[in-house]
Backbone as a chain_set.jsonl record, in Angstrom:
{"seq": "XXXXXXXXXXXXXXXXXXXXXXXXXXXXXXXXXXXXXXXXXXXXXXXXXXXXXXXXXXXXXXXXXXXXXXXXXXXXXXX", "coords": {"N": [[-28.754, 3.391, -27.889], [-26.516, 5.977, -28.257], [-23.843, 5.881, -31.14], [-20.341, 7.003, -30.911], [-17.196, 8.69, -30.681], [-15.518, 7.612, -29.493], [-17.068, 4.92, -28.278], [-19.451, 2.733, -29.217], [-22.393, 1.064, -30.356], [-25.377, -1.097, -29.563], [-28.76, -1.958, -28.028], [-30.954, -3.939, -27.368], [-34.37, -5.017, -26.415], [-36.189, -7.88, -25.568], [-38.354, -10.046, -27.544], [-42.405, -10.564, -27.072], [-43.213, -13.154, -27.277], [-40.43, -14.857, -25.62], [-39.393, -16.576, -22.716], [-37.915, -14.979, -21.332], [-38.177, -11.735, -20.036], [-37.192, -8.21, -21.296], [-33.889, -6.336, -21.437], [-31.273, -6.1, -23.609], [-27.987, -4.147, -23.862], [-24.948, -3.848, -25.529], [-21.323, -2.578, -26.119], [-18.869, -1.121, -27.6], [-16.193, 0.026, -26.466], [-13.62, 1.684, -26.037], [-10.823, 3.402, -24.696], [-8.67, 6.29, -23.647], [-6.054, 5.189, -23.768], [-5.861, 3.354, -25.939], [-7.29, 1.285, -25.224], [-9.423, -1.621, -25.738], [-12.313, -2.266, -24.8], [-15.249, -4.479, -23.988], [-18.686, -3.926, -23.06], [-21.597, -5.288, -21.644], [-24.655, -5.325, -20.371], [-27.527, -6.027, -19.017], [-30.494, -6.456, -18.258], [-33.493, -8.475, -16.624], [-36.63, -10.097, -16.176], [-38.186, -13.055, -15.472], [-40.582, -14.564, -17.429], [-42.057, -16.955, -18.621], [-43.842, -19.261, -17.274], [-42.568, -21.814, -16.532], [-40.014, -21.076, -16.258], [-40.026, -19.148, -14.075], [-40.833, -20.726, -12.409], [-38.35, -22.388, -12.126], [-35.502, -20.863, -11.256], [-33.107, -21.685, -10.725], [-32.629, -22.783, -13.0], [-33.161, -21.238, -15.246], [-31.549, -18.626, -14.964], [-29.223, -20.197, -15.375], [-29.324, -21.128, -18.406], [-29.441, -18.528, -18.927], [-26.949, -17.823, -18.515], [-25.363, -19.283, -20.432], [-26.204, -18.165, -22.475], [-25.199, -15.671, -22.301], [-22.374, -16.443, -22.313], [-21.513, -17.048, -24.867], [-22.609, -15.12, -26.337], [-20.031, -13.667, -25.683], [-18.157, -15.292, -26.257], [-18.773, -15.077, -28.988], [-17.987, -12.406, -29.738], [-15.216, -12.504, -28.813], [-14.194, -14.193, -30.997], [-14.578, -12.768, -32.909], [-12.813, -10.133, -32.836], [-10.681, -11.639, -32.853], [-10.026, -12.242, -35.356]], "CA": [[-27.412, 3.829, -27.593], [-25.544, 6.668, -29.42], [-22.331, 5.984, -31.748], [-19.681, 8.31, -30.416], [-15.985, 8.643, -31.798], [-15.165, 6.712, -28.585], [-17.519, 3.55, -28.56], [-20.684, 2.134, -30.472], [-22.633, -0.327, -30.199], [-26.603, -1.525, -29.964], [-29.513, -2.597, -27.776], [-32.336, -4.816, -28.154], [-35.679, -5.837, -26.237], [-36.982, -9.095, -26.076], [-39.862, -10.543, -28.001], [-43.635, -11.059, -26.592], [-43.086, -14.674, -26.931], [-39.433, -14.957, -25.111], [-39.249, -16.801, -21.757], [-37.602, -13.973, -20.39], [-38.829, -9.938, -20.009], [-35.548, -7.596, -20.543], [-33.125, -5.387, -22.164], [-29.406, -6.19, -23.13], [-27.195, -3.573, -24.375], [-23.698, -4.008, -26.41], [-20.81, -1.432, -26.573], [-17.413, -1.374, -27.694], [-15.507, 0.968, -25.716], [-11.665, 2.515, -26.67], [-10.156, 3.98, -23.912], [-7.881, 7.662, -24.478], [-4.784, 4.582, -24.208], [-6.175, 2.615, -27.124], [-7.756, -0.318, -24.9], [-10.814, -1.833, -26.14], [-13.476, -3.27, -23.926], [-16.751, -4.987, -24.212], [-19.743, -3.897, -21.964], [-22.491, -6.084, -21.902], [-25.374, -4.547, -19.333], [-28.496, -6.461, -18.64], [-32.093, -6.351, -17.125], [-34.538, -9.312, -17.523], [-36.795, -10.882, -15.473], [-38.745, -14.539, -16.18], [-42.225, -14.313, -17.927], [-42.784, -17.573, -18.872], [-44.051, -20.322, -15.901], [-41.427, -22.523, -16.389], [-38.5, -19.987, -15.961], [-40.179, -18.217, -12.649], [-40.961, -21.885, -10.923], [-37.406, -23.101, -11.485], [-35.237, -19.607, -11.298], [-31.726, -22.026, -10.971], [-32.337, -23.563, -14.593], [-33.302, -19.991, -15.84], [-30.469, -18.288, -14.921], [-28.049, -21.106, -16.028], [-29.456, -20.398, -19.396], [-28.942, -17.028, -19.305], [-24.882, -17.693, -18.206], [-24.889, -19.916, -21.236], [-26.251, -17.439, -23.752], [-24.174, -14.976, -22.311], [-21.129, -16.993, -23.011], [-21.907, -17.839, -26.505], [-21.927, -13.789, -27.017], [-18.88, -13.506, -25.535], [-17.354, -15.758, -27.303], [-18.725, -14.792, -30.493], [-17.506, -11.305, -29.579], [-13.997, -12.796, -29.13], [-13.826, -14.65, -32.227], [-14.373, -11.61, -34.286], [-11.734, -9.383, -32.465], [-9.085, -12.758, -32.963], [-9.633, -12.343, -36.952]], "C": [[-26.924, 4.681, -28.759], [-24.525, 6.35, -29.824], [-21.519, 7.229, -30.97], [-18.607, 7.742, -30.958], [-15.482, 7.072, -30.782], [-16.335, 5.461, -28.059], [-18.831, 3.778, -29.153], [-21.137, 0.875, -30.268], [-24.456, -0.577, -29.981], [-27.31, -2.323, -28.454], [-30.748, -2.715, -27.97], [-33.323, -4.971, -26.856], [-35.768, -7.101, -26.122], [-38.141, -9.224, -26.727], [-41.24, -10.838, -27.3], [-43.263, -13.05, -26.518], [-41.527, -15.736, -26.061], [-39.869, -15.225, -23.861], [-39.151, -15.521, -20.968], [-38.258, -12.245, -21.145], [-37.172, -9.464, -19.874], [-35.064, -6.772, -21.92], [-31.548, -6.101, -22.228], [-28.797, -5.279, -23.764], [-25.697, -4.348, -24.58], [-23.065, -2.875, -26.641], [-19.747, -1.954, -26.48], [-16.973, -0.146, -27.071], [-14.011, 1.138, -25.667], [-11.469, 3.273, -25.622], [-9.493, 4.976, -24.309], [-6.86, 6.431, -24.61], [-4.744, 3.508, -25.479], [-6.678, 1.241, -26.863], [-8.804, -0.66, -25.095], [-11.905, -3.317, -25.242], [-14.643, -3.04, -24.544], [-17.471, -4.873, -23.171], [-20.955, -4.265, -22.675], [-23.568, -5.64, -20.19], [-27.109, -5.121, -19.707], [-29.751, -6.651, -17.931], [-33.155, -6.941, -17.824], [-35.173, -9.902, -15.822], [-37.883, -11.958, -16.225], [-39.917, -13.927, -16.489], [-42.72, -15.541, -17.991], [-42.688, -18.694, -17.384], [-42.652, -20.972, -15.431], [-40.198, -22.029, -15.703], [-39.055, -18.963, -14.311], [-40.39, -19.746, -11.664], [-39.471, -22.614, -10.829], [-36.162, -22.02, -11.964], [-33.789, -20.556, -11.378], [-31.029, -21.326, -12.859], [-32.648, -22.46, -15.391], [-32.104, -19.379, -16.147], [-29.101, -19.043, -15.128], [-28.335, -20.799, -17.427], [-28.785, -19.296, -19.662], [-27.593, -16.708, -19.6], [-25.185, -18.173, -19.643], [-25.317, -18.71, -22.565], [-25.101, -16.289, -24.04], [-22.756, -14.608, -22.666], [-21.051, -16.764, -23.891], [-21.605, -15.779, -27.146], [-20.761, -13.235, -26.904], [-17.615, -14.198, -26.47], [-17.492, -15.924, -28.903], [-17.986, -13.46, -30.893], [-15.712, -11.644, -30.25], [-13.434, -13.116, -30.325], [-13.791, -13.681, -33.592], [-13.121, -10.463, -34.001], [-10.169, -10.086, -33.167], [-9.111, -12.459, -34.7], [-8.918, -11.331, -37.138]], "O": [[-26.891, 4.305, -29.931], [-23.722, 6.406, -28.893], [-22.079, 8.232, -30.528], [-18.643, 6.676, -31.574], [-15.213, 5.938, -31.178], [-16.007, 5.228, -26.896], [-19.232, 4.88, -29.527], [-20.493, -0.153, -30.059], [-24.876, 0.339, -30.688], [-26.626, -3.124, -27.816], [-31.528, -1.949, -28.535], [-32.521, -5.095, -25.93], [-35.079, -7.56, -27.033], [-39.028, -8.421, -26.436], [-40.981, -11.868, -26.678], [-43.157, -13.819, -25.563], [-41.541, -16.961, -25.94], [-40.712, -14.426, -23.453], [-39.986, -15.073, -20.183], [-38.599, -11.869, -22.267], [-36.288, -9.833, -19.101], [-35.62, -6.627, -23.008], [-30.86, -6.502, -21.288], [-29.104, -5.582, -24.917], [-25.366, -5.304, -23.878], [-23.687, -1.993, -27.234], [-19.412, -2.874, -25.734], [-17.683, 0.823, -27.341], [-13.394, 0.328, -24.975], [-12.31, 4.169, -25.688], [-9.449, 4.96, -25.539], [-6.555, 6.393, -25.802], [-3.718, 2.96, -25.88], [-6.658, 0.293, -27.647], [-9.583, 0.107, -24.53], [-12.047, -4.539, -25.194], [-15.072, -2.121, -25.241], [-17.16, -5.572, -22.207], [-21.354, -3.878, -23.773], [-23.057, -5.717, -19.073], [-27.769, -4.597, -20.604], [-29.687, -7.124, -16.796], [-33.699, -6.59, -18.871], [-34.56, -10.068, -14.767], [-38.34, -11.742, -17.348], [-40.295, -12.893, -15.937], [-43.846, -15.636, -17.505], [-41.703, -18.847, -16.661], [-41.936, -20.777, -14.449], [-39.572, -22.547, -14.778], [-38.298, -18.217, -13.689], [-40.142, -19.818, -10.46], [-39.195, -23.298, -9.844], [-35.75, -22.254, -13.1], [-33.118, -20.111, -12.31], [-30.243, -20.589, -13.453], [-32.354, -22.717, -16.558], [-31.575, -19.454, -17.256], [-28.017, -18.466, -15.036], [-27.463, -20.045, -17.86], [-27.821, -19.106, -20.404], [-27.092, -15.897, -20.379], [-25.31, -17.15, -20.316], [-24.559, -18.569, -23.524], [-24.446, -15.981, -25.036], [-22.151, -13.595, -23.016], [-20.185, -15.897, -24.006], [-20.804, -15.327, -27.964], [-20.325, -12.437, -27.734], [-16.627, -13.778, -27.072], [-16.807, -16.519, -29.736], [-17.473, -13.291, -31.999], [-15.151, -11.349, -31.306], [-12.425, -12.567, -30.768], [-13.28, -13.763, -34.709], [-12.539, -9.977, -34.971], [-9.161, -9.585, -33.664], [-8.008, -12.491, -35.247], [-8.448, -11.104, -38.253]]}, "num_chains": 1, "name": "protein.A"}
């Protein structure tokens, strides 16, 4: 992802040894009215056994990590 005046931000890969296969991107985004959103943009699918024979308990994971960035997100905006 490119920096631009109007947002910034980073994505990553997964690891060879990660359950899941995928991409997540991160951008902060400023609006022309000065509003600042978080886009979070995702594409994974399971690799390891476990995570393709029980696809619920996979994707409950996933919500939960998801959270956890969200609300790490938040907590740095609130300082």
């Amino acid at each position: 992802m490119d920096d631009q005046d109007d947002q910034f931000g980073f994505t990553y890969g997964t690891l060879p040894v990660h359950p899941e296969q995928g991409e997540e991107s991160f951008a902060i985004v400023i609006a022309p009215d000065g509003v600042v959103t978080v886009e979070i943009t995702a594409v994974s699918r399971s690799r390891h056994p476990l995570a393709r024979a029980f696809p619920p308990i996979a994707r409950r994971l996933q919500h939960i990590a998801t959270n956890r960035y969200l609300d790490a997100m938040q907590s740095l905006v609130a300082e």
